[in-house]
N, C-alpha and C positions, 0 to 999 in steps of 0.2 A: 213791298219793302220788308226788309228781313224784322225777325223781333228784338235782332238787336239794333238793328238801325231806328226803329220806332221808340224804345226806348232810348237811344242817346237825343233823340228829335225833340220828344218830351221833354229828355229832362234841359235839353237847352247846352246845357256847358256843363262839362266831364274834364275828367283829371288826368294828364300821362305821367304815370311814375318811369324814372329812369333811377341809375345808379353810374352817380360822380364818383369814383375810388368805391370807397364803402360810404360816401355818403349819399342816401335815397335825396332826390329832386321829385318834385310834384311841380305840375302847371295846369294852368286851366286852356281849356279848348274849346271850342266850340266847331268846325268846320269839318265835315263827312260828307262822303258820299257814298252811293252804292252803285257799282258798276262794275259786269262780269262776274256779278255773284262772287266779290267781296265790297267790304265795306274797306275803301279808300281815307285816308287821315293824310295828315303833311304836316311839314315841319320845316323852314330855313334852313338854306345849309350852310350861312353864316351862322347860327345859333348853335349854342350847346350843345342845346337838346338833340340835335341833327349827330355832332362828335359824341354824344353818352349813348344814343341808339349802334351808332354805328364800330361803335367799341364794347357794348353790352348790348346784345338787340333783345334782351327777355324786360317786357315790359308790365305792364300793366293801367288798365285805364276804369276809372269809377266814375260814376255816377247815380243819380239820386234825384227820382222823382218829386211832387209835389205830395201824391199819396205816402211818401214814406218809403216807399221802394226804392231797390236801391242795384246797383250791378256794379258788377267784378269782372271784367272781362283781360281775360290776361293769357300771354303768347310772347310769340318772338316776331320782333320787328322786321319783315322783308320790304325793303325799300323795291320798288320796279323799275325798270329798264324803260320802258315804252313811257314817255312821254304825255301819252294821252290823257292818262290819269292824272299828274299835275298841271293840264289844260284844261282838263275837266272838272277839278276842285277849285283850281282857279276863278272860271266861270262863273259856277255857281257859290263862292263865296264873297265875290266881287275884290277881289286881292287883287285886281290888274295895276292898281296904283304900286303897290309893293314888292310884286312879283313881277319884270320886265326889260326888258332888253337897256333901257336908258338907269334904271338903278342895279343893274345887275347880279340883284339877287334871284336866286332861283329856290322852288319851292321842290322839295324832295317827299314826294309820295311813297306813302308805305300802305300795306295791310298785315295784318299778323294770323299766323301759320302757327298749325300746333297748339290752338286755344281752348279754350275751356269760356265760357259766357254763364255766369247764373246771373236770376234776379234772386233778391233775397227780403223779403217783407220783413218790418221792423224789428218785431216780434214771433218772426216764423220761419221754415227751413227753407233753404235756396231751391229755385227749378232751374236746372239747364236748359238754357235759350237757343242750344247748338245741337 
């Protein structure tokens, strides 16, 4: 597992900033995977969140360990083509209830391109994770 994928595992649930007009949205998240050497996320594409990426894709995503540490992981949002990747977050997040042919919502998989990853200790300078 990558060091950034270990740190969002620790820190459990992390934040996707977008941008509504000019007003910034935060949400909490929890659900990643890592596959093909990147780190996989999703989003509904009944949801906002899904129309604020896909109209602004420069994101960013936080989190915050238990020790105080803390990441800044931030890029531009590329949703994928292939399928596999929102079968495969699906799976291992157990979303089949949510995500499925009888409710019709579909789960829109991304990774993000063009990033920058630091941890950054409470009291101390950032290390790039990438």
């Amino acid at each position: 597992m990558s060091r950034i994928g270990e740190f969002l595992k620790e820190a459990g649930v992390f934040f996707l900033a977008t941008a509504d007009g000019a007003q910034p949205k935060l949400r909490p998240l929890g659900a990643f995977i890592e596959m093909d050497g990147k780190i996989i996320f999703g989003v509904g594409d009944f949801k906002n969140v899904y129309k604020q990426l896909k109209a602004d894709p420069l994101t960013e995503i936080a989190a915050c360990k238990p020790d105080g540490h803390w990441l800044r992981y931030t890029g531009k949002a590329v949703f994928e083509t292939d399928e596999k990747y929102a079968n495969a977050l699906i799976e291992a997040a157990g979303l089949q209830s949510i995500y499925n042919a009888e409710t019709g919502n579909k789960l829109m998989a991304f990774h993000l391109e063009d990033a920058s990853a630091v941890d950054i200790a409470v009291m101390g300078e950032g290390e790039s994770l990438l």
